[in-house]
N, CA, C and O of each residue as an XYZ file, in Angstrom:
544
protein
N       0.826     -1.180      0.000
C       0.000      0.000      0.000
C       0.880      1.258      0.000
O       0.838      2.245     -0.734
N       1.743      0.930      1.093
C       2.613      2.410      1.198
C       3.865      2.778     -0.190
O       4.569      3.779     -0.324
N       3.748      1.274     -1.255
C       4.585      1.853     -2.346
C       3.610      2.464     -3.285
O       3.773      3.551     -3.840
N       2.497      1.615     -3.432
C       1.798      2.509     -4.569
C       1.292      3.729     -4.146
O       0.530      4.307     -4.922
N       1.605      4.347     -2.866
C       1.428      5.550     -2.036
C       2.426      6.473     -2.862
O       2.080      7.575     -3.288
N       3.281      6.107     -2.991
C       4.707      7.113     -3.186
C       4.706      6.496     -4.740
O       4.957      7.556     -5.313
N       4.631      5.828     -5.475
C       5.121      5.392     -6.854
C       3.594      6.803     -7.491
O       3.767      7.901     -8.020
N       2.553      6.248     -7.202
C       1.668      7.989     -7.256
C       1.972      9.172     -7.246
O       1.577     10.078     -7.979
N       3.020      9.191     -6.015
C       3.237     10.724     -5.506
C       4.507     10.757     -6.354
O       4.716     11.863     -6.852
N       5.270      9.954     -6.594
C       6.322     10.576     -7.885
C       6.052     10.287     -9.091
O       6.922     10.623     -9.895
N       5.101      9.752     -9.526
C       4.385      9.809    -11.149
C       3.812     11.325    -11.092
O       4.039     11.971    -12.115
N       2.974     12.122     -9.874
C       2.583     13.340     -9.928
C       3.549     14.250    -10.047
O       3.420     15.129    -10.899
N       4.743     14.206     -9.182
C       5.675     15.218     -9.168
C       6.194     15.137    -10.480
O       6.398     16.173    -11.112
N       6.529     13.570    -11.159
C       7.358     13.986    -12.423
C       5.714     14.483    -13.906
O       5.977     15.254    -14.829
N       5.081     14.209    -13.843
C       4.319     14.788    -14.346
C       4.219     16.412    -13.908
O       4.496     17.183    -14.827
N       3.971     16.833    -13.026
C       3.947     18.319    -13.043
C       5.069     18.735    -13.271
O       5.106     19.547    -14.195
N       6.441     18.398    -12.581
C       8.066     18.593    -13.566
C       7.982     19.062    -14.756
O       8.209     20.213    -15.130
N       7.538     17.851    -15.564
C       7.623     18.048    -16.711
C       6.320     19.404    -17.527
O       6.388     20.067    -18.562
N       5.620     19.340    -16.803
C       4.387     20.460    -17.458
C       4.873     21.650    -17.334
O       4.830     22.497    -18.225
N       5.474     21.839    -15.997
C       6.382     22.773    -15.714
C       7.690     23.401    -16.580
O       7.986     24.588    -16.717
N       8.409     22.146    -17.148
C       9.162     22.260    -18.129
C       9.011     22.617    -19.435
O       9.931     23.014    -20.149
N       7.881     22.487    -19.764
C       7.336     22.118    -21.075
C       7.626     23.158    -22.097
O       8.261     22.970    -23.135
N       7.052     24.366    -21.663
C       7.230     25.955    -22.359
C       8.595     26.050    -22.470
O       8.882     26.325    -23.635
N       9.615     25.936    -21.731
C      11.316     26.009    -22.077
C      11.398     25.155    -23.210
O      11.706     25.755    -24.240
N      11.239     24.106    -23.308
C      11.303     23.178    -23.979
C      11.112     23.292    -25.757
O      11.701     22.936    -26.778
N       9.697     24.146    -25.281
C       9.461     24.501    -26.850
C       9.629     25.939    -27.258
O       9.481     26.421    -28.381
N      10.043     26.670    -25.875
C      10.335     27.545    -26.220
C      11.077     28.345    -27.904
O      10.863     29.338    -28.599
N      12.315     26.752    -27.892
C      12.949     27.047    -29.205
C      12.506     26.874    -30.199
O      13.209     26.911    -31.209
N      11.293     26.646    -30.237
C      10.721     26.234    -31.479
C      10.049     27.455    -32.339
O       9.849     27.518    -33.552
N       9.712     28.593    -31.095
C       8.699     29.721    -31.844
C       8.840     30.807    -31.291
O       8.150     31.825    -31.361
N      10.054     30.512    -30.547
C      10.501     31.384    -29.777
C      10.992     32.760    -30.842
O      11.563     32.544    -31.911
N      10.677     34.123    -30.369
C      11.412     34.735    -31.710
C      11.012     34.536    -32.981
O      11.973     34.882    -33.668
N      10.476     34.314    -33.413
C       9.622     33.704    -35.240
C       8.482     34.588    -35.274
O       8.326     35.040    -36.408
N       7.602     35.011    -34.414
C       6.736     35.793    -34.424
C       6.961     37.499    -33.957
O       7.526     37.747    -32.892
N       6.621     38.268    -34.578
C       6.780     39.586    -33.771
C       5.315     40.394    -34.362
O       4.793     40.156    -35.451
N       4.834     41.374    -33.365
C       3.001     41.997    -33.825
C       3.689     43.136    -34.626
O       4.838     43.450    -34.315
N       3.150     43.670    -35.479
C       2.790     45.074    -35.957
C       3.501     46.046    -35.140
O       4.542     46.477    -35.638
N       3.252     46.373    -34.287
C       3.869     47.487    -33.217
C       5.770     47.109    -33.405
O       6.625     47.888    -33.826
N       5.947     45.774    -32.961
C       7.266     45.370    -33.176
C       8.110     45.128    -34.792
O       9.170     44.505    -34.850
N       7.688     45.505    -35.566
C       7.526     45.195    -36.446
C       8.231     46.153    -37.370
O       9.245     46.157    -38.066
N       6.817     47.309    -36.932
C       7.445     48.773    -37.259
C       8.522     49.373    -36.861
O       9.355     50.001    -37.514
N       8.428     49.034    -35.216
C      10.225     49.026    -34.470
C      10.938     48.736    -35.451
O      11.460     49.583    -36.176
N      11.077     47.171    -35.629
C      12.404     46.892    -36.827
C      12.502     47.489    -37.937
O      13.533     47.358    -38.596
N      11.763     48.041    -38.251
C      11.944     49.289    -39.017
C      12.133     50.050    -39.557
O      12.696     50.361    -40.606
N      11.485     50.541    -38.593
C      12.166     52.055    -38.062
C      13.811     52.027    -37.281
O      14.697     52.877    -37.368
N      13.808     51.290    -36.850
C      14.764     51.305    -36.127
C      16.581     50.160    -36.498
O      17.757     50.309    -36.169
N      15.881     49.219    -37.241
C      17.268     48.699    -37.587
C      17.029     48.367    -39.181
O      17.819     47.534    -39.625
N      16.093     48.872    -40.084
C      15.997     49.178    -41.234
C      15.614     47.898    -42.020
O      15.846     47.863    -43.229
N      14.956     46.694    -41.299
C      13.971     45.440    -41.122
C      13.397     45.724    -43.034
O      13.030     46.825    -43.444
N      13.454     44.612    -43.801
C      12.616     44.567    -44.526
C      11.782     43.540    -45.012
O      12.076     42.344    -45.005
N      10.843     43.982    -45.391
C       9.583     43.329    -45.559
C       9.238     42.487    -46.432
O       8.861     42.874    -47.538
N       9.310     40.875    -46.035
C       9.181     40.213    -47.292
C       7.966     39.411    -47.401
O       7.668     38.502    -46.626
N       7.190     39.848    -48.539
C       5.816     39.558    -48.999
C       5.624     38.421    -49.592
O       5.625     38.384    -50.822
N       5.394     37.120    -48.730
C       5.194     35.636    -49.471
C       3.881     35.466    -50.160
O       3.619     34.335    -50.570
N       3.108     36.326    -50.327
C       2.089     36.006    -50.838
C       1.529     35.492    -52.341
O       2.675     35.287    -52.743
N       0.796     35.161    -53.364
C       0.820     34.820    -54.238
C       1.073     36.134    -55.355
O       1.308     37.151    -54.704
N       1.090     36.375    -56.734
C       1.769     37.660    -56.728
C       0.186     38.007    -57.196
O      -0.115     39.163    -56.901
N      -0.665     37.408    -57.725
C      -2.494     37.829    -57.249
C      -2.715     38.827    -55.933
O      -2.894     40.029    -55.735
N      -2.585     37.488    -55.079
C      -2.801     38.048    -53.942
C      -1.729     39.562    -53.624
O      -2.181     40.573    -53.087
N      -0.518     39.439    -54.011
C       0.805     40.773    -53.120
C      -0.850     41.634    -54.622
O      -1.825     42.101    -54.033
N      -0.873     41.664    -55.323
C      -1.059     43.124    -56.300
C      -2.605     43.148    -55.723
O      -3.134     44.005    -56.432
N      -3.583     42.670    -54.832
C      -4.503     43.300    -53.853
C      -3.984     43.860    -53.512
O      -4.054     44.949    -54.083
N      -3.295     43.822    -52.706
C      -3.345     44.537    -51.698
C      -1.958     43.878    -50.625
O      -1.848     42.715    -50.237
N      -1.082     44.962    -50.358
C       0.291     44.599    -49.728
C       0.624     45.622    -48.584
O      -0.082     46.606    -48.365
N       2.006     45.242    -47.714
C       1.808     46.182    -46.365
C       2.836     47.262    -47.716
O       3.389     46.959    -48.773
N       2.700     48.339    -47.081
C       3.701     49.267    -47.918
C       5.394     49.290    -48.295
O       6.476     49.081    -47.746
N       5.135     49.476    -48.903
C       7.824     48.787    -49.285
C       7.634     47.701    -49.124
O       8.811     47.403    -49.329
N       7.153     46.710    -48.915
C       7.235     45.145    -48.678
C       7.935     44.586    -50.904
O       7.707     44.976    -52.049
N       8.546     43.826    -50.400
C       9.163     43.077    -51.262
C       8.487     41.463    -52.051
O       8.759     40.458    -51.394
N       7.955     41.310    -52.901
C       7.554     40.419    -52.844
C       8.012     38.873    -53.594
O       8.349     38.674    -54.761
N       7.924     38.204    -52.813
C       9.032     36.698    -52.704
C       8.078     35.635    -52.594
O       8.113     34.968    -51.560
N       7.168     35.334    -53.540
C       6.135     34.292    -53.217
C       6.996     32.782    -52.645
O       8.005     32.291    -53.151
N       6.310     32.336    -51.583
C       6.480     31.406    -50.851
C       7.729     30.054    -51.718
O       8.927     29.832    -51.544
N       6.673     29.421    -52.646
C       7.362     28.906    -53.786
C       8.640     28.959    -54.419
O       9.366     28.082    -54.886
N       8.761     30.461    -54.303
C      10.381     30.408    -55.046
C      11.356     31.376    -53.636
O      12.320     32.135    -53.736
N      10.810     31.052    -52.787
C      11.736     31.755    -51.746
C      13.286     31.267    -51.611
O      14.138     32.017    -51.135
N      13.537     30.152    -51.998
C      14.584     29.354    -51.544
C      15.671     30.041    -52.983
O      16.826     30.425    -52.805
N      14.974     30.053    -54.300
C      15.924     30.372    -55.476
C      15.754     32.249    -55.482
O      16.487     33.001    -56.125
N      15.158     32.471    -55.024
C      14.664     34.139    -55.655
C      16.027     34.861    -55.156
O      16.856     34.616    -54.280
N      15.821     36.098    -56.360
C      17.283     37.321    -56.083
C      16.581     38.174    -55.132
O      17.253     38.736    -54.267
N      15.053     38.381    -55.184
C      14.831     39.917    -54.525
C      15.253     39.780    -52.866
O      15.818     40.795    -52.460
N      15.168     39.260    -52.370
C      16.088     38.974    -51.148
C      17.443     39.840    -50.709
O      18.486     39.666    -51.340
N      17.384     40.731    -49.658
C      18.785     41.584    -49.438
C      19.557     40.596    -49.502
O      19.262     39.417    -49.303
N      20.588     41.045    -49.786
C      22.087     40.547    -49.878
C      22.750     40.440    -48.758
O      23.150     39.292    -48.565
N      23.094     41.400    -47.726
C      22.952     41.290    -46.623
C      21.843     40.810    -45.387
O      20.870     41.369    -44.880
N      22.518     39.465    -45.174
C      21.838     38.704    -44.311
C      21.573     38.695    -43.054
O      20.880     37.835    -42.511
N      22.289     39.985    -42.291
C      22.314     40.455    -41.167
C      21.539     41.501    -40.643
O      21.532     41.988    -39.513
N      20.336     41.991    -42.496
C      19.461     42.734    -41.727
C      17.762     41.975    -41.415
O      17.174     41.130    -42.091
N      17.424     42.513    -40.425
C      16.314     42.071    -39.953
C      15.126     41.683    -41.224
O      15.130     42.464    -42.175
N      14.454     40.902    -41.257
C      13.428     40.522    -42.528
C      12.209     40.325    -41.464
O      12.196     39.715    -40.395
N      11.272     40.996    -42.082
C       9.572     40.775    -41.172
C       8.864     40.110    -42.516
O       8.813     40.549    -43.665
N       8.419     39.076    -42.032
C       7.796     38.054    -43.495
C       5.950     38.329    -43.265
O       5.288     38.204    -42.235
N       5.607     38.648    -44.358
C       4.016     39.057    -44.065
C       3.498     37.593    -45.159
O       4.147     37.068    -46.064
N       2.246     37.280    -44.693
C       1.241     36.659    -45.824
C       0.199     37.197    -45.553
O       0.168     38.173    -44.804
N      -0.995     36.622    -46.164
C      -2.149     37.069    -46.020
C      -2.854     37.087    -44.372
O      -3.632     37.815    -43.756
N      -2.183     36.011    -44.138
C      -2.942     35.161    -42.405
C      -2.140     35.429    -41.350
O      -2.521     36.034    -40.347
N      -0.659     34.860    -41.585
C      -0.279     35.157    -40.854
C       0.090     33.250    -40.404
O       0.578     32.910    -39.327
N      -0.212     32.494    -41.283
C      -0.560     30.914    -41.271
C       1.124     30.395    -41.976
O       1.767     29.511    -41.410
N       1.518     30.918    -42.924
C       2.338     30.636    -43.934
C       3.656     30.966    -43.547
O       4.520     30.115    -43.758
N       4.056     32.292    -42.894
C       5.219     33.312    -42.815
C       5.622     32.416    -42.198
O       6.448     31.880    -42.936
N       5.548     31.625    -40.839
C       6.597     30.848    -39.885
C       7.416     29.839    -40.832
O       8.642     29.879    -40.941
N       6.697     29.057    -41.409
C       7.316     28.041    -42.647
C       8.141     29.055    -43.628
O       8.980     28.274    -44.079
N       8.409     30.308    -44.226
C       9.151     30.926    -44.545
C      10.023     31.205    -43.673
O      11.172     31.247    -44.113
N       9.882     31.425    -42.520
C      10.909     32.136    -41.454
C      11.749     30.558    -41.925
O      12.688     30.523    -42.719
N      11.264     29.561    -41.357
C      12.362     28.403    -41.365
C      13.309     28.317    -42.754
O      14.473     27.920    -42.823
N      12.445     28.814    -43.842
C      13.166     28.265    -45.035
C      14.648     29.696    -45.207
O      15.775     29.560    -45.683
N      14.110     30.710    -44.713
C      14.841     31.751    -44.783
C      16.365     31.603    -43.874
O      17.462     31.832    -44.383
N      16.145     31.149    -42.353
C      16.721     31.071    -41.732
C      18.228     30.060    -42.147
O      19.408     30.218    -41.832
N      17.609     29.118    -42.891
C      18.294     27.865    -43.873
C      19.076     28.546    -44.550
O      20.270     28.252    -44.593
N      18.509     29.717    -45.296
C      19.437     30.447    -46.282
C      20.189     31.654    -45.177
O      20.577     32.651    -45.785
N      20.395     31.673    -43.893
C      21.448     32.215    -43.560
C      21.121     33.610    -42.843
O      21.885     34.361    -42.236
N      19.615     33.737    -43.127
C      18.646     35.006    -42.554
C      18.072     34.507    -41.013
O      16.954     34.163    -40.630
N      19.019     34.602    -40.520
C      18.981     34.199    -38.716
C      17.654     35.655    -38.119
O      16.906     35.661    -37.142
N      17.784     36.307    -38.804
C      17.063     37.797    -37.937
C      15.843     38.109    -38.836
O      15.412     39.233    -39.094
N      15.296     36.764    -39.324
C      13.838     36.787    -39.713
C      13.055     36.178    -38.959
O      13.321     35.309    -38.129
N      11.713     36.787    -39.338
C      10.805     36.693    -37.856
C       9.303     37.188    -38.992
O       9.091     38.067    -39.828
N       8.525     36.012    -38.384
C       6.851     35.891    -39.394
C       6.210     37.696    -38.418
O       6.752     38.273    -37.475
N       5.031     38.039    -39.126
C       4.661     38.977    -38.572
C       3.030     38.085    -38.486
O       2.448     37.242    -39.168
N       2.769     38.838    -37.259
C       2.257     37.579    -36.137
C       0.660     38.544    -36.314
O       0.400     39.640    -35.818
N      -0.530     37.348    -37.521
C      -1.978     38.067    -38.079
C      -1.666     38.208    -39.861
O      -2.392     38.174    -40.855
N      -0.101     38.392    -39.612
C      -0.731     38.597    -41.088
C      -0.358     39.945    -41.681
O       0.234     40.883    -41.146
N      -0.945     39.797    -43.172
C      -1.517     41.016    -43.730
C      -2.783     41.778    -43.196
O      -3.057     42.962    -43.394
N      -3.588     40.735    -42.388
C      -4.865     40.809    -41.871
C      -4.564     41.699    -40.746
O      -5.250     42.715    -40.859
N      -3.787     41.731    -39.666
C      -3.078     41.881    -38.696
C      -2.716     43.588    -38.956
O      -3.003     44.592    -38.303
N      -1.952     43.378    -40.231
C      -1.428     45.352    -40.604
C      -2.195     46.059    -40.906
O      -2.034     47.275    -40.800
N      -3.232     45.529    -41.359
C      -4.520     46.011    -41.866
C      -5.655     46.863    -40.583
O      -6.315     47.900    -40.653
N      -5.478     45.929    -39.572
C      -5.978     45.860    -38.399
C      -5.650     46.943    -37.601
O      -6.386     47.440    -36.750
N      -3.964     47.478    -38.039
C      -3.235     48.576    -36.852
C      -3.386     49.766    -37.906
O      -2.661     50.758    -37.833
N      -4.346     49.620    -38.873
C      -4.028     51.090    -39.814
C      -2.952     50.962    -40.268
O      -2.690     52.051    -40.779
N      -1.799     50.021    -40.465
C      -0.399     50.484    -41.287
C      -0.752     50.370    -43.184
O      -1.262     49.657    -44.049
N      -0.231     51.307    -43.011
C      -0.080     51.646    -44.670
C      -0.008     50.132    -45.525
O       0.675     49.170    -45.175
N      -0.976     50.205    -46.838
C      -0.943     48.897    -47.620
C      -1.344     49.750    -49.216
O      -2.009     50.769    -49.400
N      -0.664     48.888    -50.157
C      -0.385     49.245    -50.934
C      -1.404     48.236    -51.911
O      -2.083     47.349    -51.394
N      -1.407     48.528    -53.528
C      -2.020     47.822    -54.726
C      -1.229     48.182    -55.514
O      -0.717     49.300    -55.568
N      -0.921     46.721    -56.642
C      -0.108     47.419    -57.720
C      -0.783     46.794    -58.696
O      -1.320     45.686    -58.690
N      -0.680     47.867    -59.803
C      -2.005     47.578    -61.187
C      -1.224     46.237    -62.016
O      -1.756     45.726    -63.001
């Protein structure tokens, strides 16, 4: 009686351990990959961040966040429009906000460590009033 007393009480402790642990854990996974609108504009404004538009090129000529660059998803891995310098910040927009993280990874592959999905979307910039663009 008194082991399955304690074999309980440390199946609970290592179960809550681990729940406890859990967020570190995955921390690295999404940690940094997302940043909102507000942060966004920071990069910016502030370390000269540019904007790369995975969207379909249908979809980028609706309607796009403003200066955004556009790099449909598909050919992200071969495309030139991509800075050359890989050390500046890249904010990846799509329509949702569903797509950009799977770019962040493919980007990061190519050596763009300081890219980061923008977290909603196009839907999302739309949302804070930031400037969006159409091209005929």
């Amino acid at each position: 009686m008194a082991a399955a007393a304690i074999s309980r009480a440390a199946a609970a402790a290592l179960v809550s351990g681990g729940l406890l642990i859990w967020p570190i854990l995955t921390q690295g996974t999404t940690a940094g990959v997302k940043v909102s609108t507000a942060d966004a504009v920071q990069l910016i404004n502030r370390e000269r961040a540019v904007l790369i538009d995975i969207s379909e090129p249908a979809q980028y000529a609706a309607g796009h966040a403003a200066g955004s660059r556009s790099v449909p998803l598909a050919s992200l891995e071969a495309s030139r429009d991509l800075p050359k310098n890989k050390s500046l910040p890249l904010v990846v927009v799509c329509p949702t906000g569903s797509r950009a993280p799977r770019a962040v990874a493919v980007l990061k592959k190519l050596g763009f460590e300081n890219a980061r999905a923008l977290a909603g979307g196009l839907d999302a910039w739309r949302a804070a009033n930031l400037p969006v663009e159409k091209t005929a």
